[in-house]
C-alpha positions in Angstrom: -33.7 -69.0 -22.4 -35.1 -71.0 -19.6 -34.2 -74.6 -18.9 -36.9 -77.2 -19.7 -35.7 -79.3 -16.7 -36.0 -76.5 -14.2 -39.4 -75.3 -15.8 -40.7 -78.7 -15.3 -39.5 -79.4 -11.8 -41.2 -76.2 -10.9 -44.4 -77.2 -12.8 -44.5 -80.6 -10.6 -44.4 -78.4 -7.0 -40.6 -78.8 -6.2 -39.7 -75.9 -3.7 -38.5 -73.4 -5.6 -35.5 -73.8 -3.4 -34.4 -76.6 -4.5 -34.5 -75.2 -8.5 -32.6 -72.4 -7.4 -29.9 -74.2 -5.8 -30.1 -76.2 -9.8 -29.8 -73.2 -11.8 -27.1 -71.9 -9.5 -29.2 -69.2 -8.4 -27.7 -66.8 -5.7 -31.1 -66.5 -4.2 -34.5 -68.0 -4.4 -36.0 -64.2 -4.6 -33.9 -64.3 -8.2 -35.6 -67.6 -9.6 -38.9 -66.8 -7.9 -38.7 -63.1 -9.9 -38.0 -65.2 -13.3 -39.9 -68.1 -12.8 -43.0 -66.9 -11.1 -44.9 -68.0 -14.3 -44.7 -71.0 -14.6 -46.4 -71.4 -11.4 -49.8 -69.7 -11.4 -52.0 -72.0 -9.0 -49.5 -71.0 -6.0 -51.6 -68.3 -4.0 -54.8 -70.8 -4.3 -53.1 -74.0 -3.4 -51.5 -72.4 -0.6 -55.2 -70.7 0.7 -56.6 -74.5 0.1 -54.0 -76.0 2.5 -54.6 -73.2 5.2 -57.8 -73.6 4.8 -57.8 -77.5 5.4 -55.6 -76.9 7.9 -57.5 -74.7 10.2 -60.9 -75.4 9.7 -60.3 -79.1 8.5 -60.7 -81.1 5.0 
């Protein structure tokens, strides 16, 4: 069972980091394999911010 807390953090855009250090994970890898998910919009979010970043907003 996953934790609500965690799930929701994760939801909200807190570094997976952090929610691993939470959970007591012994790596980030570990929570990123179980909780990948929750978290679909990653990969396009992170193109939208290198793309504002290099060629501008």
């Amino acid at each position: 069972m996953q934790p609500p807390v965690e799930l929701a953090l994760l939801q909200e855009n807190v570094h997976p980091k952090v929610v691993s250090g939470r959970l007591g994970h012994s790596s980030i890898a570990f929570t990123m394999t179980v909780y990948q998910h929750v978290m679909p919009g990653m990969q396009a979010e992170a193109a939208a911010t290198f793309g504002a970043a290099v060629f501008g907003p």
